[in-house]
LUMDORO-551268 format. One record per residue: x, y, z of N, C-alpha, C, O in turn. Coordinates in steps of 0.001 Angstrom, whole numbers, plus 500000, padded with zeros to 6 digits. Example, Ala and Ser with C-alpha at 12.3 -4.5 7.8 and 13.67 -1.06 7.14 Angstrom:
BEGIN
513190494310507800512300495500507800513200496700507800514236496681508465/512850497750507080513670498940507140512900500030507870513409501138508039/
This chain:
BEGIN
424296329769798339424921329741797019424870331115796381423953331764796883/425400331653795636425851332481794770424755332619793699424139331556793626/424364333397792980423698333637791897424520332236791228424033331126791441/425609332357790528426331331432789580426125330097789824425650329360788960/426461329684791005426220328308791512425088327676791989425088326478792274/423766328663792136422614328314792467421867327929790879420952327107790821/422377328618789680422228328619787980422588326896787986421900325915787704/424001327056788448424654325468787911423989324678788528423148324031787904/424132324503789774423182323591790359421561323152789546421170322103789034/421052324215789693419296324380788814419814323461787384419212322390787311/420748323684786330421049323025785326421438321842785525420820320866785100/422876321754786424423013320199786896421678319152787005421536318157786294/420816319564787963419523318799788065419150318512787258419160317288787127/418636319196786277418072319518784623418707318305784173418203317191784318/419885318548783593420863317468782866420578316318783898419652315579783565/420984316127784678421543314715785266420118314033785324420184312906784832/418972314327785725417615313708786147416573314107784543415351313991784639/417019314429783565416613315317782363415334313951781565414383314259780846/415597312947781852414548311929781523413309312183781935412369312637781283/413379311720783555412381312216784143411536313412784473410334313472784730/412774314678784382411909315540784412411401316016782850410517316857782686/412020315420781883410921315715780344409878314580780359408951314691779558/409909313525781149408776312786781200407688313351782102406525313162781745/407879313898783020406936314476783904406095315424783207404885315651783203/407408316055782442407071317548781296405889317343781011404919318020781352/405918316122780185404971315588778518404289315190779225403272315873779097/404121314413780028402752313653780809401587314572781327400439314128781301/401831315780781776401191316644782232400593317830781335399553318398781670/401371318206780068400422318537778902400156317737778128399897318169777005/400095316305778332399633314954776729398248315429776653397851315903775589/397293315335777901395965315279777722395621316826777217394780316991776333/396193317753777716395451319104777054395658318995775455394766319173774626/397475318554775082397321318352773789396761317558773008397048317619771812/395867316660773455395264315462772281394231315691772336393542315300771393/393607316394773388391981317050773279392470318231771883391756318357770887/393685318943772060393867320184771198394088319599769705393854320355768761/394461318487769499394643318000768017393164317375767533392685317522766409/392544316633768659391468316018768150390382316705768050389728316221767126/389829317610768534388871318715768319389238319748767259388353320418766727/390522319892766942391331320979765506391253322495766268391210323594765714/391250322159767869390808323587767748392720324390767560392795325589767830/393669323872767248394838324091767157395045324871765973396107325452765750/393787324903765007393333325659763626393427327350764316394060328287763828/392416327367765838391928328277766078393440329255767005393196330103767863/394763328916766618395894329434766832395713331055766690396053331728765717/395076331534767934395379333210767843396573334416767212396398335629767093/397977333491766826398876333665765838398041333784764844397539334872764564/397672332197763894397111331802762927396331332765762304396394333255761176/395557332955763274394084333864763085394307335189762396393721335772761484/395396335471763177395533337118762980396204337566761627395930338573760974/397212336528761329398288336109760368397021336142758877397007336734757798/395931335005759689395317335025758416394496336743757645394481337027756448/393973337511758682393261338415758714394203339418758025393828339986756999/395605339689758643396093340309758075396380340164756277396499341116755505/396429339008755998396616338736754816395498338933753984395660339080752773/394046338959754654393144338824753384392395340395754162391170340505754218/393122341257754588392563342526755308391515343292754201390475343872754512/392124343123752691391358343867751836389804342834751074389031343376750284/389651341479751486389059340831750948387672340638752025388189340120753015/386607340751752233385433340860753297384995339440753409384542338745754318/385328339244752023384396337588752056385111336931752596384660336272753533/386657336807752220387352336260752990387868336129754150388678335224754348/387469337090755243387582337707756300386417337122757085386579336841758272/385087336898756392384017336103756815384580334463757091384472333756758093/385103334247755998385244333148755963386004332300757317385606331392758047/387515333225757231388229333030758455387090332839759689387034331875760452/386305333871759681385591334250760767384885333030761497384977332582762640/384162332683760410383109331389760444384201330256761029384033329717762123/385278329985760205385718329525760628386137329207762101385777328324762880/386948330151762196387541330439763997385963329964764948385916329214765922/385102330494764453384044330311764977383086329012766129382464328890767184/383860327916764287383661326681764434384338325995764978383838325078765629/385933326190764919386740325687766184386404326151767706385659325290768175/386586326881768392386461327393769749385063327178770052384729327277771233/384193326901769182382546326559769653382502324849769707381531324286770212/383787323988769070383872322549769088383616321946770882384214322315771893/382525320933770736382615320372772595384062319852772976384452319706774134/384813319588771813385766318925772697386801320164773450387532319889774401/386720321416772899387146322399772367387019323073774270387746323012775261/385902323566774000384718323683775381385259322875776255385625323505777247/385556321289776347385869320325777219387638320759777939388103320463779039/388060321285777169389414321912777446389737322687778516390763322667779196/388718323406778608388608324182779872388345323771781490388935324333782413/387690323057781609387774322289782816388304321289783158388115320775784261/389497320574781770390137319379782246391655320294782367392726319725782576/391538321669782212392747322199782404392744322688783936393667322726784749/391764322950784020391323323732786019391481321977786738392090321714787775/390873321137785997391355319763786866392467319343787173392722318621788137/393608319981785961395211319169786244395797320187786996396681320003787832/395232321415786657395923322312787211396826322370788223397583323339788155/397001321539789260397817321332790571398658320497789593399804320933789704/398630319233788440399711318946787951400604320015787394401761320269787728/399772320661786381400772321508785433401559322355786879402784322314787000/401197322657787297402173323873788280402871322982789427403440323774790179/403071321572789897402966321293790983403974319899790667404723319549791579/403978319256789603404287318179788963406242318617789030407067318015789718/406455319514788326408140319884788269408623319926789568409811319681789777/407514320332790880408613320857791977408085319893792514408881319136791959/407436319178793121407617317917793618408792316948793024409429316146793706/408984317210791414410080316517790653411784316792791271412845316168791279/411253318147791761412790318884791892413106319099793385414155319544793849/412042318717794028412151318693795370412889317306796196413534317224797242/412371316118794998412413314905795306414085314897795217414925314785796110/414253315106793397415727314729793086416381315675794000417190314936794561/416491316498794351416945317400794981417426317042796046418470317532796477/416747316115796670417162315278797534417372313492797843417341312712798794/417614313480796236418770312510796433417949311473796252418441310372796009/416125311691796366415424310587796085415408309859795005415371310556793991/415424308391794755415076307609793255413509307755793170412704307333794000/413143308663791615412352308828791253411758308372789649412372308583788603/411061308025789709410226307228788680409126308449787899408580309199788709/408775308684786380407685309147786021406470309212787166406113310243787736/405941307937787365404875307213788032405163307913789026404507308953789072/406129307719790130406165308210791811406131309603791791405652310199792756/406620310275790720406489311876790746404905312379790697404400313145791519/404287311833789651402790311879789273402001311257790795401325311990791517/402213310013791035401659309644792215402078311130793857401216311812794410/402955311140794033403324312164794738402485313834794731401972314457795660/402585314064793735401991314745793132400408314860793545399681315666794127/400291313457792841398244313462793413397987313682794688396986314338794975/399072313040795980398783313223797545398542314162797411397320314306797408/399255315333797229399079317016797744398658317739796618399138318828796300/397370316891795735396827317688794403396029318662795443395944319780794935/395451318609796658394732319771797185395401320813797706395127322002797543/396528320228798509397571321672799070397751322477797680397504323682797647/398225321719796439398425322631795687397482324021794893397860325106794452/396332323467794967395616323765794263395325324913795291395067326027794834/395348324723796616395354325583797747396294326891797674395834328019797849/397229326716797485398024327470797100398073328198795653398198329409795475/397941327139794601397396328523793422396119329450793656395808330545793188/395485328574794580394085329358794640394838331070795323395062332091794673/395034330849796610395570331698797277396256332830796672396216333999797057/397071332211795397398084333512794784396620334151793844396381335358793863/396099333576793383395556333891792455394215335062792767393635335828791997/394060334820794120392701335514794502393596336795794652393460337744793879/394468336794795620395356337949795779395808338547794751396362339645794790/395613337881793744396537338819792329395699339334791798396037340383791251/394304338953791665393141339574791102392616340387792127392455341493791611/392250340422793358391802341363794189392585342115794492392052343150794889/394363342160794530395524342825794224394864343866793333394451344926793804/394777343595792196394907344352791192393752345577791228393874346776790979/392323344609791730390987345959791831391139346391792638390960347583792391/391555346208794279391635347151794946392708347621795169392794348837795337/393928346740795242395342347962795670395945348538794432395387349073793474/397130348323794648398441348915793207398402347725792688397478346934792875/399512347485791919400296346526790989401156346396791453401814345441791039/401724347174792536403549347012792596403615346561794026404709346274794511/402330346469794845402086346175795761401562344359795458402171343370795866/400562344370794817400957342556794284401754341851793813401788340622793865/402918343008792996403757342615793116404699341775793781404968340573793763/405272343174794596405772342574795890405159341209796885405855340369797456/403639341303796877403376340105798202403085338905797142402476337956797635/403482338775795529403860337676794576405079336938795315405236336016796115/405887337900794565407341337980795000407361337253796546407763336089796557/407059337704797523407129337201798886406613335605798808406615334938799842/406277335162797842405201333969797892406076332932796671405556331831796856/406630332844796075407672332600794836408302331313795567408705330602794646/408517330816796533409014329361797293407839328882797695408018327708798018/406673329209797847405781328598798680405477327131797881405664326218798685/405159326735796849405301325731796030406220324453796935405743323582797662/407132324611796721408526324221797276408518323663798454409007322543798600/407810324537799774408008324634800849406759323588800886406835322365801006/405903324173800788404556322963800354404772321413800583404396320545801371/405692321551799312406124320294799031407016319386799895406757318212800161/408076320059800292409326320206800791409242319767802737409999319105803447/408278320325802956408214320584804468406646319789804835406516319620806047/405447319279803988404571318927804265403779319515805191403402319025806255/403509320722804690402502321564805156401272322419804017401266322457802787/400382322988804947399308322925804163399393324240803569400405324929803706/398414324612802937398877325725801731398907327043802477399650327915802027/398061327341803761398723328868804594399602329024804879400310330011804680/399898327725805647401735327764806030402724327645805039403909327978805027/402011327115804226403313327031802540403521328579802555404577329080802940/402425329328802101402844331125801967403273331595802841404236332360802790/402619331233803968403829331127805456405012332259805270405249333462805153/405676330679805349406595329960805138407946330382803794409157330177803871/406935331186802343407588331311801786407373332931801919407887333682801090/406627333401802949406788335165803272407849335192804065408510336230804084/408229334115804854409179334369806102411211334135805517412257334692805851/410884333127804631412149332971803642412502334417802945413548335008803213/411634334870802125412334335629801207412346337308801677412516338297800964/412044337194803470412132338027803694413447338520803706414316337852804267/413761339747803092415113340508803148416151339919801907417320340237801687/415402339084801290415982338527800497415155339056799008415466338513797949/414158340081799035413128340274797982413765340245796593413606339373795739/414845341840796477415244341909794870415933340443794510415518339763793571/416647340176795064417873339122795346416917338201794839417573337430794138/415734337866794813414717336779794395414321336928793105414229336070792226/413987338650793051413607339378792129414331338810790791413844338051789953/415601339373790821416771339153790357417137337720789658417768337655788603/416728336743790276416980335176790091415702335289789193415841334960788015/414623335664789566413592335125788558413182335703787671411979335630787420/413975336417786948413834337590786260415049336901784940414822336281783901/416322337351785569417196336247785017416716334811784376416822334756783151/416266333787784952416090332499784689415181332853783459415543332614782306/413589333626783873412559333686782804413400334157781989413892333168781446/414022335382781433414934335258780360416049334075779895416105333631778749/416624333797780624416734332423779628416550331356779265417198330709778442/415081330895780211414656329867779778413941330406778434413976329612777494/413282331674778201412538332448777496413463332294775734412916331979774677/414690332574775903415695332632775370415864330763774330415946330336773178/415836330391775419416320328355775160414815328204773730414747328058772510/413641328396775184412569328131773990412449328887773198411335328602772757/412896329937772490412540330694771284413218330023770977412576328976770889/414629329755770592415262329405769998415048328217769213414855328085768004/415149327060770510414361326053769837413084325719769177412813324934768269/412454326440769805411245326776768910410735327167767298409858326702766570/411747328261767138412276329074766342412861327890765075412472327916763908/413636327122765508414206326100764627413647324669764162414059323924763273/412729324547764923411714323009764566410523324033763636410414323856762423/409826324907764237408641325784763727409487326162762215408757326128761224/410718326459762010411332326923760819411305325733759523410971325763758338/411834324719760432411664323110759965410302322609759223410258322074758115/409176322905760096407787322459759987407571323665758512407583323234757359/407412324956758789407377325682758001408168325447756463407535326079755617/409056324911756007409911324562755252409656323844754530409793324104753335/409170322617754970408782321361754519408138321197753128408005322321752643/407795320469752495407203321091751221406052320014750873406526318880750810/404818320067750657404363318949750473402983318985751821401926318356751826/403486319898752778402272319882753865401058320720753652400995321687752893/400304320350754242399152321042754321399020322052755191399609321996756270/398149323233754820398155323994756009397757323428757743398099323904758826/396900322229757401396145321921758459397206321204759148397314321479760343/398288320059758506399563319638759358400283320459759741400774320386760867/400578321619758771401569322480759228401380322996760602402310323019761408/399830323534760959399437324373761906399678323103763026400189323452764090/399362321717762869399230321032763880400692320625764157400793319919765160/401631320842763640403322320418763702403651321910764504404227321693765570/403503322834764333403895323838765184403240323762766485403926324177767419/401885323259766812401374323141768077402259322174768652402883322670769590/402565320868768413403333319925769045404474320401769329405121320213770359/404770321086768338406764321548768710406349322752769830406871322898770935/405612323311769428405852324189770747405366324043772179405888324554773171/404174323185772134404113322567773439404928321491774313404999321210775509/405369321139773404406889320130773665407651320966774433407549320955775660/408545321826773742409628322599773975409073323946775083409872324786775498/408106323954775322407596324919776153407485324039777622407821324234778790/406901323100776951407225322146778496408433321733779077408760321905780252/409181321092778058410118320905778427411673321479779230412368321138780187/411676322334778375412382323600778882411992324758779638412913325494779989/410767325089779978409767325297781099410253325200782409410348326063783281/410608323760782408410404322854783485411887323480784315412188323222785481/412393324039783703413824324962784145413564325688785397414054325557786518/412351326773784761412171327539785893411619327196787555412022327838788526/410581326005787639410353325293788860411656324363789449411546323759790516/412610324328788822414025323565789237414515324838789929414764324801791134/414663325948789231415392326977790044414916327652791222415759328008792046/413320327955791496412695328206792109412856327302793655412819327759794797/413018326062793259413404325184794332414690325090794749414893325233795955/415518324902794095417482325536794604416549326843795400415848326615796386/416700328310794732416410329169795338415805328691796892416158329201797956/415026327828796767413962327663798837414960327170798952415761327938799485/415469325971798653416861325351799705417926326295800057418390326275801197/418335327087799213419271328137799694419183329323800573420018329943801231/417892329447800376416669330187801383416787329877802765416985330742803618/416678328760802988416653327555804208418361327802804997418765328161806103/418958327390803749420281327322804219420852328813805108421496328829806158/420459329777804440421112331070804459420180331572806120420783331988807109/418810331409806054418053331630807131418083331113808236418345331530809364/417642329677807606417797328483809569419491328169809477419764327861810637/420777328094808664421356327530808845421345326250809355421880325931810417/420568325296808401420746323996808568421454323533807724421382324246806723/422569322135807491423496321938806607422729321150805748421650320597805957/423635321181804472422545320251803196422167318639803428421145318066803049/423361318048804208422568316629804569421215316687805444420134316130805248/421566317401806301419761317960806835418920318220806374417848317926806902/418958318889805180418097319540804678417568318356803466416484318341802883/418783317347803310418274316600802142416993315343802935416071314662802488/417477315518803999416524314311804792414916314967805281413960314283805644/414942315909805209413727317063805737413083317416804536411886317597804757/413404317601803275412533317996802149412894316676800636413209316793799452/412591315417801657412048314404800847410892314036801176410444313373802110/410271314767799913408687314601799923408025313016800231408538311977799813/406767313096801061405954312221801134404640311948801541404354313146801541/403781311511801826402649311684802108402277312688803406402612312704804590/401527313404802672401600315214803741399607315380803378398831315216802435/399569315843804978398125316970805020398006317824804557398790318770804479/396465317636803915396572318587803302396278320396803933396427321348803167/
């Protein structure tokens, strides 16, 4: 496919399956967000914070005050508890859309439930695979260049997909997605560079206009206000988010196509996900 038609396609999906994949969205940040409303640590909004500081920059006491404050949020247990139920889903949040987009993608009937269930089979490949990028991006960074982790990022950008897609375990996923985007690097570059701008683009916007909304209102409290902008933007961050793991996956199928030359009914019968080793 074409830059243009690999876009439409990625949107087509979006639209046509757009239930499920905003249900998948929300299901996979509900729990970070209701730990984040019920502990208040949503007070402790690093925006918020700064917004506030700047405003009372000439006042000390008041600057304490903030202080104490912020203090008391981010020191909350439930607050604390946030942190390791986020390293627990973690294979959802990153892993949940492209199993979503892998499935519809191929034509499978998919349910909230079967995406999430799906999902849990290969919660270890995945986690295998963030592990993998992640050690490399940090030991990337102390011992080589930047433009050199770059690049072996970049080389790794389908492995998700392929993971999913091909039921293999997380070496051969990077494999797999070093051997695809070989010769294909900027050309990848390019697609994901593009997309993050306009998915980047969608959510400001919308963002921009509910947060304007919340802000507006007359009659709220600071403490709703702050907690109405957390919801809208974790909403719309998820939701429209969920863009970029749709395109990422077109991108491997077209990958596939352009490399093995296999035709798309083939390919739709070969990367319908299902119970895979991990």
């Amino acid at each position: 496919m074409p830059l243009g038609e690999l876009l439409d396609e990625t949107f087509k999906l979006y639209r046509r399956h757009f239930s499920v994949i905003a249900g998948v969205a929300l299901a996979v940040i509900l729990p970070g967000l209701i730990i984040t409303l019920v502990s208040g640590s949503y007070r402790a909004n690093p925006f918020a914070f700064l917004q506030q500081v700047l405003q009372n920059a000439n006042n000390p006491a008041a600057l304490q005050t903030i202080q104490n404050r912020q203090n008391q949020f981010t020191s909350s247990p439930l607050y604390l508890l946030s942190f390791p139920l986020a390293i627990l889903l973690f294979p959802f949040t990153i892993g949940a859309i492209y199993y979503a987009a892998t499935a519809l993608a191929a034509g499978s009937a998919e349910t909230v439930g079967s995406i999430l269930l799906g999902t849990l089979r290969r919660y270890f490949g995945l986690f295998g695979v963030a592990l993998l990028t992640i050690l490399v991006l940090l030991g990337g960074i102390l011992i080589i260049t930047i433009p050199i982790v770059i690049w072996v990022e970049i080389r790794w950008t389908v492995a998700f997909p392929a993971l999913l897609a091909e039921r293999v375990g997380p070496v051969r996923a990077v494999s797999r997605s070093w051997s695809l985007v070989k010769g294909s690097w900027w050309r990848t570059v390019g697609i994901l560079i593009l997309v993050s701008i306009l998915v980047s683009i969608i959510q400001s916007a919308i963002g921009f206009l509910f947060v304007g909304i919340a802000a507006l209102v007359p009659g709220l409290s600071d403490d709703v206000r702050a907690a109405a902008v957390t919801v809208v933007s974790a909403l719309v961050n998820a939701i429209v988010g969920a863009i970029t793991p749709i395109a990422v996956t077109m991108l491997y199928l077209d990958l596939r196509v352009r490399k093995e030359g296999v035709d798309l009914d083939q390919l739709a019968r070969q990367t319908s996900p299902g119970t895979a080793p991990v």
